[in-house]
N, C-alpha and C positions, 0 to 999 in steps of 0.2 A: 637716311634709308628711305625706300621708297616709302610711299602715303597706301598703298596698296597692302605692302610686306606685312606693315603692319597693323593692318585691320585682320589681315589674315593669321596673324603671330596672336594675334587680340583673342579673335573669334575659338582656333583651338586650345585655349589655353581656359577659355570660360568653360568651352566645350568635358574639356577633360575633369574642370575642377566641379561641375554639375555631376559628371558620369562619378567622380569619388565621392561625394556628397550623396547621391542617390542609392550607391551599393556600400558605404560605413551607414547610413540608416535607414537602410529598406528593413521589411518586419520579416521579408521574406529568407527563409534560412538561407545563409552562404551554401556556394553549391561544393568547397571544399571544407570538411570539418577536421581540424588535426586530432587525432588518437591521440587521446588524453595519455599522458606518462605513468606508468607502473607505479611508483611511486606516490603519485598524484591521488590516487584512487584506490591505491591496495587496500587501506583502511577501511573503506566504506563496501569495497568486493568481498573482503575477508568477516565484515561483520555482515552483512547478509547473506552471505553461504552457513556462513554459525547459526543464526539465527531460522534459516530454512529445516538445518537438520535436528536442533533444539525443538523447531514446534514440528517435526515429521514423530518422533519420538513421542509426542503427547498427544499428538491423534493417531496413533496407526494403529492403537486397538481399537478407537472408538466408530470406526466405519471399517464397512469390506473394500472400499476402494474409497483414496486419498489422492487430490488431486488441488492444489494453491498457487499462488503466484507470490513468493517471499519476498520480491521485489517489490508487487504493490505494497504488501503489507510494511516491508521498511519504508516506501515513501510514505505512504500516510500517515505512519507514526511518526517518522520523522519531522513534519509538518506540525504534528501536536504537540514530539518533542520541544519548536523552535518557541513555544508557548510556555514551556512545561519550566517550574524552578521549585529550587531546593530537594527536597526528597521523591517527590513526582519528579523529578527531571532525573535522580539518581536511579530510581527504579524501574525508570523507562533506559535509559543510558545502560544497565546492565543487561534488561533482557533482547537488548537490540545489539548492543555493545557499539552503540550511537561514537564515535571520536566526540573528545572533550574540545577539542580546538574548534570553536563555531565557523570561523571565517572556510576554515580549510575544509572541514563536511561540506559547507554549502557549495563551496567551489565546487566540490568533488562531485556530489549530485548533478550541478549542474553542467560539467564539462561528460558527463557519464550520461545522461540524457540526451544532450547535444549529439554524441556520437552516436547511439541507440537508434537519431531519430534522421540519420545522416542519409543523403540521397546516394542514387547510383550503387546500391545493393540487389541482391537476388531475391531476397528475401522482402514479406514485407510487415513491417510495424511498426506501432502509435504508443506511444504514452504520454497519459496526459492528467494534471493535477486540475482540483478547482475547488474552492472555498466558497461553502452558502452560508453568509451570515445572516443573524436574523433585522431585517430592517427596522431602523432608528433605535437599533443598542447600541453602546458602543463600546469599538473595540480599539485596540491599539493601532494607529497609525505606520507603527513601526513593524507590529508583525506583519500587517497587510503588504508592507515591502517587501518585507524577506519573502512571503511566499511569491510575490509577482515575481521579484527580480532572480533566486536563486532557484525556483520552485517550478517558474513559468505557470503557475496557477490561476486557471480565470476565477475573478472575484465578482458574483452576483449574488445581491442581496432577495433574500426572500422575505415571505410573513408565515411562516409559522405559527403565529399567533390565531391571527385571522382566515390565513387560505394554507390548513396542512394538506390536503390531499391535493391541490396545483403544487406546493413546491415540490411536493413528492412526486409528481408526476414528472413536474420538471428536472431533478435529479435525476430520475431512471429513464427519460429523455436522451440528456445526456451521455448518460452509462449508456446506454444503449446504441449513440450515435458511435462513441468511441471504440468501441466495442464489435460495429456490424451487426448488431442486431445480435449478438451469441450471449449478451450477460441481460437477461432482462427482469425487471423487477426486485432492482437489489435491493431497495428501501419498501420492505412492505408497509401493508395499511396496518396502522396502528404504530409503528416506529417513532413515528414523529408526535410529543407531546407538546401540550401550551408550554412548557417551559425550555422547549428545543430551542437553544439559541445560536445555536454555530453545528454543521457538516462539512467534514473532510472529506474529498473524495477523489482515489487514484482508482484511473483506466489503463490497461495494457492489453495487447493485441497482435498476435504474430500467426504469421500465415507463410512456414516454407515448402517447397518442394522438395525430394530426395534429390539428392547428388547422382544417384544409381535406383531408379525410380523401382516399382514393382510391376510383374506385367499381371493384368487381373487376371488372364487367362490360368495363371497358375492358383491361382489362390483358390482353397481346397477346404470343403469342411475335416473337421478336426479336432481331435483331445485338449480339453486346456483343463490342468487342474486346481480346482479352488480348494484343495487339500489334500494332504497324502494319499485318500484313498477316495475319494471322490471329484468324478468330472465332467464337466460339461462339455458340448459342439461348439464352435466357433467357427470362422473364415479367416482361417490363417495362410496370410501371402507368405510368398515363397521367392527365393533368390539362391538359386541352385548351379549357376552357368559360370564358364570360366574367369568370367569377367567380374562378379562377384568378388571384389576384395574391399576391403574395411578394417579402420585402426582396430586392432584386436588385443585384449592378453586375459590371460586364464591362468586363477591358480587353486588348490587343491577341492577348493570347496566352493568357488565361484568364477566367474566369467564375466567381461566386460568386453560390451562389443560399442562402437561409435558408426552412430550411422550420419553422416552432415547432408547438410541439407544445401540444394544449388549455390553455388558461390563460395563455400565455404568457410561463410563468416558464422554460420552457424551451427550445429548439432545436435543431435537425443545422444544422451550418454544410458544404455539400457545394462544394467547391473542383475544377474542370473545366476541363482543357487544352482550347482550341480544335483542339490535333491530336493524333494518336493515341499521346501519350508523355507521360509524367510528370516525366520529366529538370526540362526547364524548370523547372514547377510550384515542384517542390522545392528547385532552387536559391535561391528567391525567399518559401521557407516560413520566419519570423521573426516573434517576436510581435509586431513593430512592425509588419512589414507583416498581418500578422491584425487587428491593432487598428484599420491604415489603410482596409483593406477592410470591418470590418464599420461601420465610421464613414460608406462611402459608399455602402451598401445602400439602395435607395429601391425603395420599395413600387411596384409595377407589375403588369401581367400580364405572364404568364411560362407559356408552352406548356411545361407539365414530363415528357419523361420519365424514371423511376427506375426501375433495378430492386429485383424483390423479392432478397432477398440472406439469408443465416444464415452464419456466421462460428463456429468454436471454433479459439480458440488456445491454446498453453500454451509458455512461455517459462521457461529453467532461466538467469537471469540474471547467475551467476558471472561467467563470462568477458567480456562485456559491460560491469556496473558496474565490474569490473578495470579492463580496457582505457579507462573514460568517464575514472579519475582516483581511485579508491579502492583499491588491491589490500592494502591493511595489514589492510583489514576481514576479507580472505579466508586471511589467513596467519595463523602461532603468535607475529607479532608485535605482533596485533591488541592494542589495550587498551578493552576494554569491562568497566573496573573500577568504574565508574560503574553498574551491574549487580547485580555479586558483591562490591563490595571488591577484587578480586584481577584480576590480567589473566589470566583464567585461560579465556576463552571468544574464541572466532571465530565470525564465520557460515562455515556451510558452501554453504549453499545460497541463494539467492534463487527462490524459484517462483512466477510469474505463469501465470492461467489467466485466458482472457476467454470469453464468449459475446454475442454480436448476434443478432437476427433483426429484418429490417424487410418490414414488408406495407403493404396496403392501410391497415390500420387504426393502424398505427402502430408503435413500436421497445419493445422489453425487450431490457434487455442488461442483463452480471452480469458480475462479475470479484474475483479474489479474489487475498491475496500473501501469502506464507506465507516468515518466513526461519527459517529453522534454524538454531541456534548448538549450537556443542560444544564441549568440551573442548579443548585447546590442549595439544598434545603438548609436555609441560613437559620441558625437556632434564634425561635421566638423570648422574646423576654415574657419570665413569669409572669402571669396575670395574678396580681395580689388578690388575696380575698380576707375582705374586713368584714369580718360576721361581731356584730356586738351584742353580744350574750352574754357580759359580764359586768358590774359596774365599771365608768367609764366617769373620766374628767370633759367636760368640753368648757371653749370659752366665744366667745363671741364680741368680736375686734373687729378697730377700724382698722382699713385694711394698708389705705397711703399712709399712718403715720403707724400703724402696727399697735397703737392702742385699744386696749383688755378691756370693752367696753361689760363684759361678764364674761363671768366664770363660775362653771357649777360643777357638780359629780350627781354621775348618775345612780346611784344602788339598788332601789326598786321601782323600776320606771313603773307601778302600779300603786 
């Protein structure tokens, strides 16, 4: 064969086996991600809708407007979870309804992420995990894996000890990076104590546009009422034209309308009592009945009005996941030795922060969950106390060979 043929036979064959070697490990996200399988994922879809409506239930009296990301809140527990054993692991595992098969949750997670974080959408959004441990404690090697490799979590160590308001800074930093600037100050001052030795922390962020946008021109002040018999002005858009169609269906006491957002990988599903209370609604809120309803959404016209609305929330979730069916996570009984080795941490805290705003042109919302762990008030050994107040023996001995050089009692030392 010629001498030529095959330098050139040489040359693309290097050429090709660089170009696969460069794009099996570039860090850079593949530009096609495959749709994880139904299957694959139902487990961890099916326990975070549960879990969204479980904890909407246990705050919807305690604010006039309720507004979370159930999704950060399952990663970040999740994350705790992969630390969490024995009865901490069962009581966190119930109120998240975490899948007992570890390998297949983590897959799940992260093939569900992967997609979430997939290019060539209309929409746009970030989620992002990260572990602050405290510098030179140590932790498990192995958990440190799992959150890098199924978690995608940056791991940087801080000092807590010595510089709490830098690593706090540096945490809501972050949140804040990941965020756009919409979650700020999730770790306030004072959060972080001398014995803070490990923070979870999950960022989320989505910014769509309507599918069937609103024109501002219409948007009208207007009635909205915050109770049967009292109500306030608002700027509520409007979508009145014949082009006006949206999944729709209504039945005797309520109404479901879907409004998606460009591309239509995404949506607001908005759920509307026919009269001026929510009671009903809510009794009747159940993923089955969510899943029954969006099953009989049909495309119609639908004279829409919405208001514009902006939302910040912030949620100190202790007392709450306590009371859902975890409180071992919050005590010195906790074992998150799956962690350290050692049962030697609790969370102290749980902090949820949300932000919404929705207009004409469309919704950004951010939210962010931050858990703090610490130290575990490890019980002190008694301190004896030898008060001699009463006659007493002593003796007075060599000590290498243990010989009784005296021996006396003492009954009136006067």
């Amino acid at each position: 064969m010629n001498k030529k043929i095959i330098i050139l036979i040489a040359v693309i064959i290097v050429f090709f086996g660089v170009f696969i070697f460069l794009n099996y490990f570039s860090e850079e996200e593949p530009i096609f991600v495959p749709k994880p399988e139904p299957e694959e994922i139902k487990d961890i879809i099916s326990a975070n809708n549960q879990f969204a409506l479980d904890l909407y239930s246990k705050v919807k009296d305690q604010e006039e407007n309720i507004f979370f990301s159930p999704y950060s809140l399952s990663i970040a527990l999740a994350m705790a979870y992969e630390g969490a054993k024995n009865e901490t692991a069962k009581e966190i595992e119930n109120v998240f309804y975490f899948p007992k098969d570890n390998q297949g949750r983590r897959d799940s997670y992260f093939n569900l992420q992967n997609w979430l974080l997939r290019k060539n959408v209309s929409h746009e959004i970030n989620v992002a995990n990260a572990l602050w441990p405290q510098k030179d404690f140590s932790f498990s090697d192995d958990y440190f894996n799992v959150i890098s490799k199924y978690y995608q979590g940056l791991i940087e160590s801080l000092d807590f000890v010595e510089r709490p308001e830098q690593s706090r800074k540096r945490i809501n930093e972050w949140v804040e990076a990941q965020t756009k600037g919409k979650i700020e100050n999730l770790i306030a001052e004072g959060t972080i104590s001398p014995l803070t030795r490990l923070i979870l922390t999950n960022a989320i962020y989505f910014k769509g546009e309507w599918l069937q946008e609103f024109n501002e021109v219409n948007t009208k002040t207007d009635s909205f009422y915050i109770a049967p018999n009292e109500s306030i002005r608002v700027e509520m858009m409007q979508r009145l034209d014949d082009e006006a169609k949206f999944p729709y269906y209504a039945e005797n006491d309520f109404q479901v309308l879907e409004m998606p957002y460009s591309g239509e990988e995404t949506s607001m599903l908005v759920l509307l009592p026919k009269e001026r209370d929510l009671t009903v609604l809510e009794e009747q809120l159940t993923v089955k009945n969510i899943n029954h309803w969006q099953e009989n959404l049909t495309k119609q016209r639908v004279k829409v009005y919405f208001p514009k609305f902006k939302l910040e929330t912030k949620y100190f979730l202790k007392p709450v996941l306590g009371a859902m069916g975890m409180p071992k996570s919050f005590s010195d009984s906790a074992d998150f030795s799956g962690i350290t080795g050692q049962k030697d941490l609790f969370i102290s805290e749980v902090i949820h922060q949300a932000f919404v705003e929705v207009d004409e042109k469309g919704t950004e919302a951010a939210a962010a969950t931050g858990i703090v762990m610490e130290l575990t008030a490890m019980p002190e050994e008694p301190v004896p106390v030898f008060r001699a107040d009463r006659p007493f023996i002593f003796i007075i001995q060599e000590k290498e060979t243990g010989t009784i050089l005296f021996i006396g009692k003492v009954k009136n030392p006067e």
